[in-house]
ChimeraX commands (.cxc) that place a marker at each C-alpha (Angstrom):
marker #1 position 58.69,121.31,111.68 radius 0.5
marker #1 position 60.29,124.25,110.20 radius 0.5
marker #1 position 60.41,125.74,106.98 radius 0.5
marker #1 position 63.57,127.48,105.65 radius 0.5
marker #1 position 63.60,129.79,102.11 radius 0.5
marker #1 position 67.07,131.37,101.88 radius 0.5
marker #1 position 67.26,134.35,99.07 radius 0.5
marker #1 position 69.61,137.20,97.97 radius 0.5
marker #1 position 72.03,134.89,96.26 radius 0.5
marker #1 position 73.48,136.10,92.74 radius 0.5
marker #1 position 76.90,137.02,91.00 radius 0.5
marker #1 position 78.99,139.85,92.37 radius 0.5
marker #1 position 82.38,141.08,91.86 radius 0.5
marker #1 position 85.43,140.43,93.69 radius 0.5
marker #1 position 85.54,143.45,96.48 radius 0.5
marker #1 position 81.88,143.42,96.45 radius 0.5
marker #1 position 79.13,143.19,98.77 radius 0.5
marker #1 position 75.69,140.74,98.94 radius 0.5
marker #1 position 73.06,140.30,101.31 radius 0.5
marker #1 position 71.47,136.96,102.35 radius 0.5
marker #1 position 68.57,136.28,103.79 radius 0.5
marker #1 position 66.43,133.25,105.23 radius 0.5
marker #1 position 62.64,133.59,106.35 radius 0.5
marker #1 position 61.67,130.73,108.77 radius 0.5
marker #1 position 58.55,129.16,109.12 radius 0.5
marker #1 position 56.36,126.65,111.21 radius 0.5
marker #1 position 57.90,127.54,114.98 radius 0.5
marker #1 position 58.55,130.41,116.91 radius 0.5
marker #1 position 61.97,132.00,115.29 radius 0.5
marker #1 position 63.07,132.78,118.35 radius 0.5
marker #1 position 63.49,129.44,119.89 radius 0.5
marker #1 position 66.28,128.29,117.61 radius 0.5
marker #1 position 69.74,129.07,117.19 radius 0.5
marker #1 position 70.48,129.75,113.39 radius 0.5
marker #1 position 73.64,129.47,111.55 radius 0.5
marker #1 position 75.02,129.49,107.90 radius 0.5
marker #1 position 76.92,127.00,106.33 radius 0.5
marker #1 position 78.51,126.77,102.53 radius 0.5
marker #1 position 79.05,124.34,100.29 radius 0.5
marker #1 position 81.61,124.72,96.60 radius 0.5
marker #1 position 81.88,122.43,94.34 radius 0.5
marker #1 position 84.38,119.40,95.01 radius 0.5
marker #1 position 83.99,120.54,98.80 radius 0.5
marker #1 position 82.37,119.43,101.80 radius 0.5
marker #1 position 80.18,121.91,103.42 radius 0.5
marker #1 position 81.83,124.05,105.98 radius 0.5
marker #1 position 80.53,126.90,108.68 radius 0.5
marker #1 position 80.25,130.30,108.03 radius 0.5
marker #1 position 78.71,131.83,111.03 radius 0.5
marker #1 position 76.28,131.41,113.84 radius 0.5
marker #1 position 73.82,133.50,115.69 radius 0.5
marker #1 position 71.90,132.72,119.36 radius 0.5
marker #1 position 68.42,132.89,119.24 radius 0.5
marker #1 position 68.56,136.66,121.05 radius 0.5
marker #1 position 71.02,137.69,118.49 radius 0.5
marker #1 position 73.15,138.66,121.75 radius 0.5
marker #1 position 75.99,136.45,120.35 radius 0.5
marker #1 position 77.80,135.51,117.18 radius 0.5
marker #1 position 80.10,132.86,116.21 radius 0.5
marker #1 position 82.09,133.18,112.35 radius 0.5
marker #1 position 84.61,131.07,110.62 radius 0.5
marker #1 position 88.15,132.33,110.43 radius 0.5
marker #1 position 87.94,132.59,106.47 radius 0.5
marker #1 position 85.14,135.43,107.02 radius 0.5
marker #1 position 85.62,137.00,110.10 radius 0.5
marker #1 position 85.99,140.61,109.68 radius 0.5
marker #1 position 84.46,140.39,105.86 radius 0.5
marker #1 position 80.96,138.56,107.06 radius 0.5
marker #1 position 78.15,139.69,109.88 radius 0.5
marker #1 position 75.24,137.07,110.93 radius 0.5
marker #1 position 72.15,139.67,112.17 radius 0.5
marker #1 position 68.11,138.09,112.60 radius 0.5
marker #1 position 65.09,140.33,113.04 radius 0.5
marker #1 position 63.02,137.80,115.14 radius 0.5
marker #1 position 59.83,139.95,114.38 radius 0.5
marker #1 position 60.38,138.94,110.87 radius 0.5
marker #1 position 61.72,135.72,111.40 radius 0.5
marker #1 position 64.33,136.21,109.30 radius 0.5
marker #1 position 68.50,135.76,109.07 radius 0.5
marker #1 position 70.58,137.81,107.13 radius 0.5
marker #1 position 74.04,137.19,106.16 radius 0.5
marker #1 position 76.04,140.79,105.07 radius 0.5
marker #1 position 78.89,139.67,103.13 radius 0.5
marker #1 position 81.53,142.03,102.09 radius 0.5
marker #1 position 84.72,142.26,100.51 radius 0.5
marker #1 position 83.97,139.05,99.06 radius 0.5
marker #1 position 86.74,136.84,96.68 radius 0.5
marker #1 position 86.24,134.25,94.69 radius 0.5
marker #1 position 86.94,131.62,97.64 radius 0.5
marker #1 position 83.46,132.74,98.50 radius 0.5
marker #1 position 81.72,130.64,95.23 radius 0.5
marker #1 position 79.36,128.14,96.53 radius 0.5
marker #1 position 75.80,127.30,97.49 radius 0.5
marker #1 position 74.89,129.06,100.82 radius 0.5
marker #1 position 72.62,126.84,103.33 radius 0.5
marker #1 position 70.93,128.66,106.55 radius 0.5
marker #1 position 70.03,126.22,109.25 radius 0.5
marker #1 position 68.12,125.68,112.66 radius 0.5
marker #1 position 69.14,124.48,115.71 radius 0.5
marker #1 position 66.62,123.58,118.47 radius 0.5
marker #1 position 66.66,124.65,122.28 radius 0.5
marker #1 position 70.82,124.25,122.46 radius 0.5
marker #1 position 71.80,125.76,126.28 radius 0.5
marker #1 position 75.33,124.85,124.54 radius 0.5
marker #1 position 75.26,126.33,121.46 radius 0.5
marker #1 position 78.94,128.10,121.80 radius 0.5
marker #1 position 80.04,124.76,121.59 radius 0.5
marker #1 position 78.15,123.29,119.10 radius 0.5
marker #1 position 77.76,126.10,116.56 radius 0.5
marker #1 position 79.98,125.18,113.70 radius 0.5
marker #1 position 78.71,121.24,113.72 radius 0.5
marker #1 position 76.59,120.14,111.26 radius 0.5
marker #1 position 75.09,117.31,112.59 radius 0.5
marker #1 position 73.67,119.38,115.63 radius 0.5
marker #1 position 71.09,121.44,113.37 radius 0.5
marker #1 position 67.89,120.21,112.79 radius 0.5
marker #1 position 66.32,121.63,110.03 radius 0.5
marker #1 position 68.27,123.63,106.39 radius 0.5
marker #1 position 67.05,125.34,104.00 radius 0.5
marker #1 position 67.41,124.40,100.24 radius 0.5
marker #1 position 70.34,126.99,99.41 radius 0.5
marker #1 position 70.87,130.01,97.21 radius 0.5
marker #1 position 74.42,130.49,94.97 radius 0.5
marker #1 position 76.90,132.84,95.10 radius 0.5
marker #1 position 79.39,133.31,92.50 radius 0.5
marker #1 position 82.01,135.91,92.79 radius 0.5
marker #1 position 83.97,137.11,90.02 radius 0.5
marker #1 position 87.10,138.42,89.04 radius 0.5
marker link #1:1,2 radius 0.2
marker link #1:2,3 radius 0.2
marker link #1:3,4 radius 0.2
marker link #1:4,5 radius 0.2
marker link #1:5,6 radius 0.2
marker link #1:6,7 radius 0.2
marker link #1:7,8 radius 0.2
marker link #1:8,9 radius 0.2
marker link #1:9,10 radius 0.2
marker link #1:10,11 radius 0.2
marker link #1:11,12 radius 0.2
marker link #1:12,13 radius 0.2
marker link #1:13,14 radius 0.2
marker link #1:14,15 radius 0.2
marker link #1:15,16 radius 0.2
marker link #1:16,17 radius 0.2
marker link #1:17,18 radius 0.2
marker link #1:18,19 radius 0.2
marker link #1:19,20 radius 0.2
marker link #1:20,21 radius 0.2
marker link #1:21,22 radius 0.2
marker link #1:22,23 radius 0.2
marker link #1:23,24 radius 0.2
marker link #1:24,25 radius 0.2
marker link #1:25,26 radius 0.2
marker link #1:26,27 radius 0.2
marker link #1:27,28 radius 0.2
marker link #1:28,29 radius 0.2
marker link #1:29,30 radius 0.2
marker link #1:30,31 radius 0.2
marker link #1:31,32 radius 0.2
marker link #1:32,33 radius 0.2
marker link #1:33,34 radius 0.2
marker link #1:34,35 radius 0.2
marker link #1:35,36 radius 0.2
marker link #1:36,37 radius 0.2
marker link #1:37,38 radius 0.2
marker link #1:38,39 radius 0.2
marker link #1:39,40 radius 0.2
marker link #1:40,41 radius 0.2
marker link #1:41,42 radius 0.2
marker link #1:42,43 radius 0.2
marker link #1:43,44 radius 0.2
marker link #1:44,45 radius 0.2
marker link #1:45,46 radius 0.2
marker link #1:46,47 radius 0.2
marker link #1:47,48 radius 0.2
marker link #1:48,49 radius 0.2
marker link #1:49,50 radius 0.2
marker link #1:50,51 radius 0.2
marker link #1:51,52 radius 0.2
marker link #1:52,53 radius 0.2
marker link #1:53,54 radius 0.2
marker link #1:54,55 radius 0.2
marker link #1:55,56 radius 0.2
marker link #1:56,57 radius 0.2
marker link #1:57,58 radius 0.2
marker link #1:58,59 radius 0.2
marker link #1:59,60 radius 0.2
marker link #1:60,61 radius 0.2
marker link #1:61,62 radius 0.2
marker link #1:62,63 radius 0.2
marker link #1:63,64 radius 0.2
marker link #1:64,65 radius 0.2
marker link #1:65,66 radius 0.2
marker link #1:66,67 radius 0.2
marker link #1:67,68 radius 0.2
marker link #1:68,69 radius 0.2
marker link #1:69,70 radius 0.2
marker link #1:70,71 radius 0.2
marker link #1:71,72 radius 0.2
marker link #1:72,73 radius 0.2
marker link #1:73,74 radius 0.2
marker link #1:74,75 radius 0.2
marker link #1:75,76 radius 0.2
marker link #1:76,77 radius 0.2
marker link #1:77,78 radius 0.2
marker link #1:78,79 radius 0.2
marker link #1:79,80 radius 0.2
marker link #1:80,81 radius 0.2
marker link #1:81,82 radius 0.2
marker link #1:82,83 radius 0.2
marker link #1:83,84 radius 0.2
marker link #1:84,85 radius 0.2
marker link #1:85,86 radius 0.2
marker link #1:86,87 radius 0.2
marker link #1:87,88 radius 0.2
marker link #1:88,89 radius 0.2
marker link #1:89,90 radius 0.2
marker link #1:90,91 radius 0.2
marker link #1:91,92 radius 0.2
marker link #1:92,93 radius 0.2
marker link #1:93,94 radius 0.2
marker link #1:94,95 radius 0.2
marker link #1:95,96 radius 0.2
marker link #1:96,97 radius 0.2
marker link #1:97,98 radius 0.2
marker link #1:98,99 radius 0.2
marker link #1:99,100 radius 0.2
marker link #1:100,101 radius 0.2
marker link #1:101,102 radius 0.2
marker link #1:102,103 radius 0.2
marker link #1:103,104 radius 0.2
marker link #1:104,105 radius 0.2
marker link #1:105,106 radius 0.2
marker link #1:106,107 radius 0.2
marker link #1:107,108 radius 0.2
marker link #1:108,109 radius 0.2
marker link #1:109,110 radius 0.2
marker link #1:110,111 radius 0.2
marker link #1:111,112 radius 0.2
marker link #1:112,113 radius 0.2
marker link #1:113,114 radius 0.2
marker link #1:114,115 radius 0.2
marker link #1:115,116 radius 0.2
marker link #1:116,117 radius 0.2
marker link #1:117,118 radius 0.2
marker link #1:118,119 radius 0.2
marker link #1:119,120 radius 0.2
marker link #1:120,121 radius 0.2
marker link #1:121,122 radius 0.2
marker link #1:122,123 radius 0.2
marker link #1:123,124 radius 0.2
marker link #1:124,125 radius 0.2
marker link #1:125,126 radius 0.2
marker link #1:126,127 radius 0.2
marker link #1:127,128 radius 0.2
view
């Protein structure tokens, strides 16, 4: 089992910046694959970005690349999510999630139904 606690969420203005994190717990941190997913209101929940368990590669959604950067610190067992420049198209709860021992994990990365364990989810509400 794994335990996820995601933090840093808040209200910032548009052209602002906010940090996310998420502390893991239970397993070694290193042997999963994490990524960040988002959810609005009225929305399904969609992919933000992915990170392998080395950090060595990333994987972001077209709506953030260039504005968002995925980073973990495997001696804290913790993922961060830097988001800048943010709009309000970036409103919604923010999920970080686990994926288990995935040799494919370039392929897999922005699928839902491949991670194994999320984290409860911390809001973001940009303003304007």
């Amino acid at each position: 089992q794994v335990q996820l606690v995601e933090s840093g969420g808040g209200l910032v203005q548009a052209g602002g910046s906010l940090r996310l994190s998420c502390a893991a717990s239970g397993h070694p941190f290193s042997l999963f694959d994490m990524g960040w997913f988002r959810q609005a209101p009225g929305k399904e929940r969609e992919f933000v970005a992915g990170v392998t368990r080395s950090g060595s590669s990333t994987y972001y959604a077209d709506s953030v690349k260039g504005r968002f950067t995925i980073s973990r610190d495997n001696g804290k067992n913790t993922v961060y999510l830097q988001m800048n420049s943010v709009n309000p198209e970036d409103t919604a709860a923010y999920y970080c999630a686990a994926n288990y021992w995935s040799p494919t994990y370039y392929k897999i990365y922005a699928k839902i139904d491949e991670y194994d364990y999320w984290g409860q989810g911390t809001q973001v509400t940009v303003s304007s």
